[in-house]
C-alpha positions as CSV (number, residue, x, y, z in Angstrom):
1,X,40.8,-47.5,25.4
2,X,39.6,-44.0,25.0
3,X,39.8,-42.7,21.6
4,X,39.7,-38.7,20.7
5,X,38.3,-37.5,17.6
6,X,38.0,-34.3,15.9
7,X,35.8,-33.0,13.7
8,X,35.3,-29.6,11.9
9,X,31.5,-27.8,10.8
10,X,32.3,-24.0,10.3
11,X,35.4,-23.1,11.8
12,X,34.6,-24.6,15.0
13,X,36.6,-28.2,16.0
14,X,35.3,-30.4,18.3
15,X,36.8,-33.2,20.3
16,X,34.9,-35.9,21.0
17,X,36.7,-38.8,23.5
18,X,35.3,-42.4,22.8
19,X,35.3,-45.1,25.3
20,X,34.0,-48.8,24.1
21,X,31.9,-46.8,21.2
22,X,29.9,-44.7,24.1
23,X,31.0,-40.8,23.7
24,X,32.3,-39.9,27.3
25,X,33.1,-36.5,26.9
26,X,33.4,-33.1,24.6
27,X,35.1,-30.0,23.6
28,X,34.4,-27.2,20.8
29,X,37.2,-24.4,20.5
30,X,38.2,-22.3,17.4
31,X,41.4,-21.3,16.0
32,X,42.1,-17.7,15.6
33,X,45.6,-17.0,14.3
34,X,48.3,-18.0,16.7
35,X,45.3,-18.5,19.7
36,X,42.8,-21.1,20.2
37,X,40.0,-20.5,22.4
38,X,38.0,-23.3,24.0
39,X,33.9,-23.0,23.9
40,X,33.1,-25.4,25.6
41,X,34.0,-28.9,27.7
42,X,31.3,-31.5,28.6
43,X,33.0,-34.2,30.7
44,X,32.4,-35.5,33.9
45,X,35.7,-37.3,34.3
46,X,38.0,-35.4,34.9
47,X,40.7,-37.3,33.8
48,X,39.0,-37.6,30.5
49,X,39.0,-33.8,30.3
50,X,42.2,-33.3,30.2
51,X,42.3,-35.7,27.5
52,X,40.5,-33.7,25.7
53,X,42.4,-30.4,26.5
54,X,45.4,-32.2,25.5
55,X,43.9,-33.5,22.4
56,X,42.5,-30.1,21.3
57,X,45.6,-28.2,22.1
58,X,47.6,-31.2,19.8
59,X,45.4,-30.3,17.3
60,X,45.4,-26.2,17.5
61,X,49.1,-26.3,17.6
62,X,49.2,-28.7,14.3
63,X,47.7,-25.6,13.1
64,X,50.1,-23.2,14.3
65,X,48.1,-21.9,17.4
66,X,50.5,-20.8,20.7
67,X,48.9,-19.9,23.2
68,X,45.0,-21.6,24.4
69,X,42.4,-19.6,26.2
70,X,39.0,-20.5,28.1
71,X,37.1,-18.6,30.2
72,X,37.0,-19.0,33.9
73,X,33.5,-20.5,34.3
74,X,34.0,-23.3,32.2
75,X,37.7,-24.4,33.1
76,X,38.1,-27.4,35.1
77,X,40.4,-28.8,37.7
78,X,42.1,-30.5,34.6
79,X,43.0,-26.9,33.1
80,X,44.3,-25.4,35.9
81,X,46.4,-28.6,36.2
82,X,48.0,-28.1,32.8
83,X,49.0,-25.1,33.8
84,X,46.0,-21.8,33.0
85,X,45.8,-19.3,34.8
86,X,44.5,-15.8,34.6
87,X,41.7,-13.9,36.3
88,X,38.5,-14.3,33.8
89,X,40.0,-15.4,30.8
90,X,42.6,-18.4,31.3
91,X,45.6,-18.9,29.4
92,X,48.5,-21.4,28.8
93,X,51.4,-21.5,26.3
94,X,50.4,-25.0,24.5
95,X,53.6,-26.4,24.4
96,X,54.2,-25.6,28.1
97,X,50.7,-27.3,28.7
98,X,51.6,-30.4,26.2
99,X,55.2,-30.8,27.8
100,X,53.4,-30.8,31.3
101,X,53.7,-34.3,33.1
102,X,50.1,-36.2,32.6
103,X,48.3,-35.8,35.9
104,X,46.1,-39.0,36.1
105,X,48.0,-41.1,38.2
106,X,48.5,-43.9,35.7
């Protein structure tokens, strides 16, 4: 079972998903206002990212954030699934990304 868990060092959250106690992925995004920005995403499952993108989005919008935002070079497959889009900067409504179907095939 993987298991997501945030954490919090100066205003920046992080995601970290947990499979059988071996970190398999990562994601750092901050929370300004009624926007969360992603900083980064280190996964190489792809499945797992979106995890994570679901996870953080949960967690921005527990904290009244609407809409989530990364930029271009670091979306993956798993963003664009959940529904970004934009030119440089993607974007989603989170509840429209969190309402999406999950993707993964299971």
């Amino acid at each position: 079972m993987i298991r997501f868990i945030p954490h919090e060092i100066n205003n920046v959250i992080g995601i970290k998903a947990v499979e059988n106690d071996a970190e398999s992925g990562f994601c750092a995004f901050e929370i300004n206002g009624f926007e969360m920005v992603f900083l980064t995403v280190d996964c190489n499952d792809d499945v797992i990212t979106e995890g994570l993108a679901r996870a953080a989005m949960n967690y921005a919008a527990n904290r009244y954030a609407y809409i989530a935002k990364i930029e271009k070079n670091i979306a993956s497959p798993a963003f664009l699934r959940l529904g970004f889009s934009g030119e440089d900067i993607l974007s989603v409504e989170i509840p429209v990304a969190l309402t999406s179907g999950c993707t993964c095939g299971h």
